[in-house]
VEXKEDO-628959 format. One line per 5 residues: their letters; for each residue z, x, y of C-alpha. Coordinates in pm, whole numbers, plus 50000, padded with zeros to 5 digits. Layout:
<rs>
A	Z,X,Y  ...;
</rs>
This chain:
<rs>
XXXXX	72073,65304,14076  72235,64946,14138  72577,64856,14184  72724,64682,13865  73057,64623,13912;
XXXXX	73288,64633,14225  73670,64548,14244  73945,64442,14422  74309,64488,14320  74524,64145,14220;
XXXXX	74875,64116,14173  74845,63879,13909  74520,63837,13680  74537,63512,13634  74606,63348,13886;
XXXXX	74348,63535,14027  74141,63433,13810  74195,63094,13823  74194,63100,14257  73851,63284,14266;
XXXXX	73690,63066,13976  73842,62712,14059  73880,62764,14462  73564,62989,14536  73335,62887,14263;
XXXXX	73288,63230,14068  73227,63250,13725  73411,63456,13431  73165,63710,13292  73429,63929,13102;
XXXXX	73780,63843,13008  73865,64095,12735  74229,64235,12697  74220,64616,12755  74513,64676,12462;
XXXXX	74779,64795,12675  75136,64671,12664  75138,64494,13028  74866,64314,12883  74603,64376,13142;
XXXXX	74217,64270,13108  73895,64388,13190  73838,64068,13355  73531,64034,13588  73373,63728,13805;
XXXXX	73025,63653,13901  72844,63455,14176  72669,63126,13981  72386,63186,14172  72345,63550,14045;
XXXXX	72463,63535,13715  72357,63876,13648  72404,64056,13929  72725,64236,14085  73038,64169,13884;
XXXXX	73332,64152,14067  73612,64303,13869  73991,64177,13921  74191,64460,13881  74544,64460,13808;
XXXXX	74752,64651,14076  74985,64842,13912  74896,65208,14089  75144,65324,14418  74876,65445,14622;
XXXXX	74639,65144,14598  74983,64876,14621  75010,65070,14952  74624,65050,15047  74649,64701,14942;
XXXXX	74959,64599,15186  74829,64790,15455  74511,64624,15467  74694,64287,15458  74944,64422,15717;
XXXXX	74691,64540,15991  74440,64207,15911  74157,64400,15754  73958,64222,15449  73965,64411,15085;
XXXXX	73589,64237,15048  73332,64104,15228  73148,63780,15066  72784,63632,15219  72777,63296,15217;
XXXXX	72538,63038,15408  72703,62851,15645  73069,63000,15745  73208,62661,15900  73099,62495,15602;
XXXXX	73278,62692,15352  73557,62683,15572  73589,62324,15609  73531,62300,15184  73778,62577,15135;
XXXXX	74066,62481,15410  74039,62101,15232  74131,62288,14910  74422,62442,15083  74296,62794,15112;
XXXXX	74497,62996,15386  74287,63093,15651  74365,63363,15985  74214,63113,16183  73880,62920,16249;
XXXXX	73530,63096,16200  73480,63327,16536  73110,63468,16615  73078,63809,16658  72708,63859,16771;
XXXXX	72557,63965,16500  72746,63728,16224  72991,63445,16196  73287,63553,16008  73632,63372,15866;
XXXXX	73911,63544,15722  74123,63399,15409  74411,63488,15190  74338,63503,14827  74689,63419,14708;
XXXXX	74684,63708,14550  74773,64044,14785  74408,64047,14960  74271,63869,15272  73905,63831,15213;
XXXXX	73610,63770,15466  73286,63537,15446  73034,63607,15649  72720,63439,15738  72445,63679,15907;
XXX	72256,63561,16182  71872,63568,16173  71749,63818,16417;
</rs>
């Protein structure tokens, strides 16, 4: 068993789409309309470097209970995803110059560097960099 496909909920597919593609540097794998009259899509992103591995799908938000997970993640600070990157203070500085809203610098916890952003679109999202034991 593998995970395929993971998602988080957006308040508006495109411009999701277009912040974690032309900010963050995801690909589109799928973009195909699911037929129903708000005209949502089963519309997922990849990492370039893993083309085929875990999709991450960019759900519209339209259900009550998961609007309210959603804005009480935001509320208390907590990220709706976790993404591994390299160097944290590197994609900071290359995301903050694109104007990407950030909680603050990167912090080190011990065991990882991690930053917190806001994805423009209902989510804050982490990056983390793990430290080499």
């Amino acid at each position: 068993m593998i995970i395929g496909v993971t998602g988080v909920p957006v308040d508006d597919q495109e411009k999701a789409l277009q912040f974690y593609t032309e900010t963050l540097g995801f690909q589109t794998k799928y973009d195909m309309p699911l037929g129903n009259p708000e005209g949502d899509r089963w519309l997922t992103v990849v990492s370039p470097e893993r083309p085929e591995g875990v999709e991450l799908l960019l759900e519209p938000n339209r259900n009550p209970v998961t609007l309210a997970f959603q804005q009480g993640l935001m509320e208390q600070g907590f990220p709706a995803i976790i993404f591994n990157v390299a160097d944290v203070q590197a994609e900071y500085e290359r995301l903050n110059g694109l104007g990407v809203a950030f909680n603050g610098e990167p912090i080190d916890i011990g065991t990882a560097i991690i930053a917190i952003f806001n994805d423009t679109c209902g989510n804050l999202i982490q990056i983390m960099q793990v430290k080499s034991a």
